[in-house]
Each structure stands twice: as C-alpha cells, then as structure tokens.
DRENGUZA-954301 format. One record per residue (C-alpha): x, y, z; residue in three letters. Coordinates in steps of 0.001 Angstrom, whole numbers, plus 500000, padded with zeros to 6 digits. Each point is the difference from the previous one (the first is absolute). Layout:
N
XYZALA
...
***
This chain:
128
075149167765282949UNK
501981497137499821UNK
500499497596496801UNK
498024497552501769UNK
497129501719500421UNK
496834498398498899UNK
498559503524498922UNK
503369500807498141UNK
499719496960498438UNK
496385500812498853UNK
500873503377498955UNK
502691498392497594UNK
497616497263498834UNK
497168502679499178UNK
502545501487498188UNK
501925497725497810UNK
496357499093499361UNK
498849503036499292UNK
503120500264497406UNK
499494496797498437UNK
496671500745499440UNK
501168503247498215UNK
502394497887497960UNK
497484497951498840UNK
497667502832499207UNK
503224501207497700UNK
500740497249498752UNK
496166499032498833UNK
499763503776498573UNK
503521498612497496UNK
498453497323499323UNK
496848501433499177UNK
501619502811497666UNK
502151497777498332UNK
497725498117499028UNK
498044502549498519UNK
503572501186498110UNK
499767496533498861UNK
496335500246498625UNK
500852503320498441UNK
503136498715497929UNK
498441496970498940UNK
497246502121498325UNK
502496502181498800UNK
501662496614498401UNK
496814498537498702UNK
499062503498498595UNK
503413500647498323UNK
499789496374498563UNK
496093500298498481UNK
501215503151498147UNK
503005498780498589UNK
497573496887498226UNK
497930502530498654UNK
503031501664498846UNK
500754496840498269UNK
496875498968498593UNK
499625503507498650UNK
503435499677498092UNK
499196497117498685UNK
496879501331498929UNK
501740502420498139UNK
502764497906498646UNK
496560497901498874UNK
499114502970498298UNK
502725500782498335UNK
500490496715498897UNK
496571499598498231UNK
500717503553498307UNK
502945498801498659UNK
498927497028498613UNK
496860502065498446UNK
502420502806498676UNK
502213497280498414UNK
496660497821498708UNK
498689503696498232UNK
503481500092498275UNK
499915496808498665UNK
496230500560498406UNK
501085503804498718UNK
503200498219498132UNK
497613497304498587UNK
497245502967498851UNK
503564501782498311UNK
501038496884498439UNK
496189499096498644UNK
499615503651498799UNK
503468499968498614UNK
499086496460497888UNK
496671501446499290UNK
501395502954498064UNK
502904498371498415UNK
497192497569498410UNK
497567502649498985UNK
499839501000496269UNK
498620502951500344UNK
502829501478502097UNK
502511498446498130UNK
498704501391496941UNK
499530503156501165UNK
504140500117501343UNK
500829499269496253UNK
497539502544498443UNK
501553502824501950UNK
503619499141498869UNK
500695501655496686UNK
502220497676498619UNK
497268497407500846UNK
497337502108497985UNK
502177500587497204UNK
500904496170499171UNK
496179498739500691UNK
498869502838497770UNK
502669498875497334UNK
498884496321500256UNK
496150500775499942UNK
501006503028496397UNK
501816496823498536UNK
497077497240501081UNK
497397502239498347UNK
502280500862496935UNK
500942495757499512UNK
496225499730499817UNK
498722502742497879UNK
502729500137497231UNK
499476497839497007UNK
502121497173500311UNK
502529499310496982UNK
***
C-alpha cells in the first residue's frame, strides 16, 4: 500500500476522525465537570457567606443585649442610690428616731433629766 492510495488515505481519514471525535468527547466530558466544580464552589461560597451574616447579626444581637442590660443595670443603680439618699433624709428628719438616739445615750438622759428636776423645782418652790 502505497501513500497514495485512495483506501490508505481513507483509512487515515476514518481515523484522525475517529480521534477527533474522541477529543471532542474528552474535551465536552472537562467541560462538563468543570463546570459542575464550578457550581459546587460557588455554593460552597454563597453558603460560607450566608453563615457568616448570621454570624454577624447574631453578635450584634448580643452586643444589643448586652447593651440594653447595661444601661438597665446602671438605670437600677441610679434609683437604689436615690431610695438610700430619700431613706437616709427621711430618718435624719424624723423625731422619733432622733429622739430615741439621744434617750439611749446616758449622758443625754442624765442632762434632760437634770433640766426637766430643775423645770419642775423653778415651778413648784415658793418664789422669794
């Protein structure tokens, strides 16, 4: 068989067809599964980025929180020092307390018992 030869020459075209087709198959079957890769890792992207916003949101949901709790912690502070400072006012003010603090000191007794002895003696002894 010569290189001339119309059968040779069909053989070869058969088969450089036959191989191109093959190459195409290939090359249809990479395209194919990279573009599935593709699909894949832009899910894996989207996925990765949905779940790092709810990460976020849900810090900031806490740092919300702990915000408000703050503010509440520090507004019960500022009412409990008011209450001390009423009840503080409240007792300074009050007679009864007071009185009873001076009652309960001895030197206290002793020089209101003197000045009521010397009241009641002023009054009841004939005057000159």
């Amino acid at each position: 068989m010569a290189e001339g030869d119309p059968v040779v020459e069909a053989g070869n075209l058969a088969g450089s067809n036959v191989l191109a087709a093959s190459a195409l198959q290939n090359a249809n079957v990479l395209f194919a599964a990279s573009m599935q890769l593709d699909e894949e890792l832009n899910q894996i992207v989207v996925g990765m980025a949905q779940d790092a916003r709810a990460n976020a949101q849900n810090v900031q949901a806490v740092n919300l929180q702990a915000l408000q709790n703050a503010v509440t912690v520090a507004n019960q502070v500022a009412q409990q020092g008011v209450r001390h400072e009423a009840l503080a006012a409240d007792r300074q003010w009050n007679v009864d307390e007071v009185a009873q603090a001076v009652t309960k000191d001895k030197e206290f007794a002793d020089a209101i018992k003197k000045a009521v002895v010397d009241a009641v003696t002023n009054v009841t002894s004939p005057s000159a």
